[in-house]
C-alpha positions as CSV (number, residue, x, y, z in Angstrom):
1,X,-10.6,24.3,-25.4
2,X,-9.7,27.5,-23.7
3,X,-8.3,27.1,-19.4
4,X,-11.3,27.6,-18.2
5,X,-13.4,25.3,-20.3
6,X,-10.5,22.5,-19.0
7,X,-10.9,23.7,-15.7
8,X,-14.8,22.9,-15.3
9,X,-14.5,19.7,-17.5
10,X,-12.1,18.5,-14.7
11,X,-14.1,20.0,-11.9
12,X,-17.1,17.9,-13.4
13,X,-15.5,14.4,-14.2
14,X,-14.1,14.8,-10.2
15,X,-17.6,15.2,-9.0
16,X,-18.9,12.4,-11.1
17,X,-16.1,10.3,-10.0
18,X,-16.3,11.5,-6.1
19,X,-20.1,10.8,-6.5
20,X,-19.9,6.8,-7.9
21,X,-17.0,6.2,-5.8
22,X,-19.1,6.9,-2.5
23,X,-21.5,4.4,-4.1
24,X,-19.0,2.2,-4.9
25,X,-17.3,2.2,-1.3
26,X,-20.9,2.0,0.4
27,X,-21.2,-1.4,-1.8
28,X,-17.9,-2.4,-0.9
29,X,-18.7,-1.9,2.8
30,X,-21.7,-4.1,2.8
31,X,-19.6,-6.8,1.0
32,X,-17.4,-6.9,3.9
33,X,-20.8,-6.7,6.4
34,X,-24.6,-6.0,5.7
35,X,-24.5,-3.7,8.3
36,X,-21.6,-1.3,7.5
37,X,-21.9,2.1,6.6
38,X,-20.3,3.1,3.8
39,X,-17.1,5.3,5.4
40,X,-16.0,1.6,7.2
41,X,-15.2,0.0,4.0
42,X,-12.1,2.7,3.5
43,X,-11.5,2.8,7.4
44,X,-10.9,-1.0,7.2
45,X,-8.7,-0.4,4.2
46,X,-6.5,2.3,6.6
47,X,-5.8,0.0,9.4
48,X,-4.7,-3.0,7.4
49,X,-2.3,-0.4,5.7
50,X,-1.3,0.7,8.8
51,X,-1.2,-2.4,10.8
52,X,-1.9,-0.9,14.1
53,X,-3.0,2.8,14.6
54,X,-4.6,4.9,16.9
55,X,-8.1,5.5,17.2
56,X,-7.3,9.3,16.7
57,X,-5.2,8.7,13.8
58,X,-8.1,7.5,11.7
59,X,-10.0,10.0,12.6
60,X,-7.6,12.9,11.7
61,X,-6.6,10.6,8.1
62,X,-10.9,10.9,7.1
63,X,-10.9,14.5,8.7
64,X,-14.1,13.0,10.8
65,X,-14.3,14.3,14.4
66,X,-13.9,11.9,17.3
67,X,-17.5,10.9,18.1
68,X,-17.9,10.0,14.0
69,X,-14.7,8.2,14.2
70,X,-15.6,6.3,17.8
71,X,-19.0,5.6,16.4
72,X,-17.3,3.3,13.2
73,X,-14.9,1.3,15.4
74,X,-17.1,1.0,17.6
75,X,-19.6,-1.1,15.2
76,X,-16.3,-2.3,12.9
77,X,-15.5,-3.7,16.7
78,X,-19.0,-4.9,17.7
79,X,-18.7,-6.6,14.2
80,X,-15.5,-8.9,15.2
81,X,-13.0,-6.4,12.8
82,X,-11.2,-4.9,14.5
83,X,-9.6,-5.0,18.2
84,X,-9.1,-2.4,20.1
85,X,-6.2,-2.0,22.9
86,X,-4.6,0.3,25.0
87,X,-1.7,2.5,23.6
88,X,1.1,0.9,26.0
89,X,3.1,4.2,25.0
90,X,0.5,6.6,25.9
91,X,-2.3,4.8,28.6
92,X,-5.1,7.2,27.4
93,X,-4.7,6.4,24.0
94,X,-6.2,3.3,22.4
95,X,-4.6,1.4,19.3
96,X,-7.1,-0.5,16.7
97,X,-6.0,-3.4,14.3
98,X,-8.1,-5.6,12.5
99,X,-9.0,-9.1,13.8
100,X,-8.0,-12.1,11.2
101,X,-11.9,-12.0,10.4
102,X,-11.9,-8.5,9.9
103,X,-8.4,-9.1,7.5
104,X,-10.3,-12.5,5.5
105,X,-13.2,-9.9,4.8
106,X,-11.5,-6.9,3.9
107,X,-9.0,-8.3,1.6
108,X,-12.2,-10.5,0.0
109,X,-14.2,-6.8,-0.7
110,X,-10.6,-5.5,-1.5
111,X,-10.1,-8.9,-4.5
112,X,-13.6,-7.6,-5.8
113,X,-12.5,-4.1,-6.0
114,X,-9.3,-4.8,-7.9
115,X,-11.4,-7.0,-10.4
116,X,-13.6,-4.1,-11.2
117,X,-10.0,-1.8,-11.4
118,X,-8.8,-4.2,-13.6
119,X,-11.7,-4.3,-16.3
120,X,-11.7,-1.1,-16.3
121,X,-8.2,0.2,-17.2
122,X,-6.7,-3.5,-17.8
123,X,-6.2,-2.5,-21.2
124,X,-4.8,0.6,-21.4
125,X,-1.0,1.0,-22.4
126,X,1.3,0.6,-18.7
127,X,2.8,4.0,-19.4
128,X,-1.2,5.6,-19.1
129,X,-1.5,3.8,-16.1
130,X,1.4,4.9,-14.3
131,X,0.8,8.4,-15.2
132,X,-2.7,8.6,-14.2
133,X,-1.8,7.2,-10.8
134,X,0.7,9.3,-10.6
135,X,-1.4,12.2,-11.6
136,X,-4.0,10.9,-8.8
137,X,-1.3,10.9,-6.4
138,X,-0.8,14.3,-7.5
139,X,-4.5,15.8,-7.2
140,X,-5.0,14.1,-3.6
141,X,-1.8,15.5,-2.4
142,X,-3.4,19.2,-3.5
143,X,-6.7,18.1,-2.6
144,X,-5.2,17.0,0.9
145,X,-3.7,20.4,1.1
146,X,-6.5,22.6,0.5
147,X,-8.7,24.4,2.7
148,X,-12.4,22.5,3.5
149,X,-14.9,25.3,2.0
């Protein structure tokens, strides 16, 4: 297989994989709430990383602009997920966590996840696993880098 040939078979399996993970995520979302959209799933999975974060935080972490990230916490909020309060360090700011409701849910959609993670690769050798997460690791930092087109 010449460079190029490698090249386009990678480009392709990343598409196919970008493609069912939206699906994937969008299921995920309405596991945590019927009414989700598919983007709240991951911005659940962000604030219980974080623990508390500002509202422009998440929105500069998905590269969404501010009305698109308002809009999600808004309804995560609405929902009972998350709570919203002021950034004591900065007044104008606000700080978003998730609610022990919002935490039960997530980490239930998050259980389910793993499951499927762990049928999937659950029986490949530990050394494949480590690399390819390390090679993941690798792509998103590149991927993070680059330039939107």
């Amino acid at each position: 297989m010449s460079d190029e040939e490698a090249l386009v078979a990678v480009e392709r399996e990343v598409a196919l994989m970008f493609r069912r993970g939206r699906a994937r995520v969008a299921e995920l979302s309405r596991r945590v709430h019927p009414g989700l959209e598919g983007m709240a799933y991951s911005m659940l999975g962000y604030i219980e990383q974080a623990g508390r974060v500002r509202v422009t935080d998440v929105g500069v972490h998905f590269a969404v602009g501010k009305a698109t990230v308002s809009r999600q916490i808004r309804a995560l909020e609405e929902l009972g997920l998350v709570a919203r309060e002021t950034d004591p360090l900065d007044r104008r700011a606000a700080l978003v966590s998730l609610t022990e409701e919002g935490r039960r849910r997530y980490l239930a959609a998050r259980d389910v996840r793993m499951g499927r993670v762990r049928e999937m690769i659950g029986g490949w050798v530990a050394e494949d696993v480590v690399r390819f997460g390390e090679l993941l690791r690798r792509f998103n930092d590149v991927l993070g880098e680059a330039p939107a087109e």
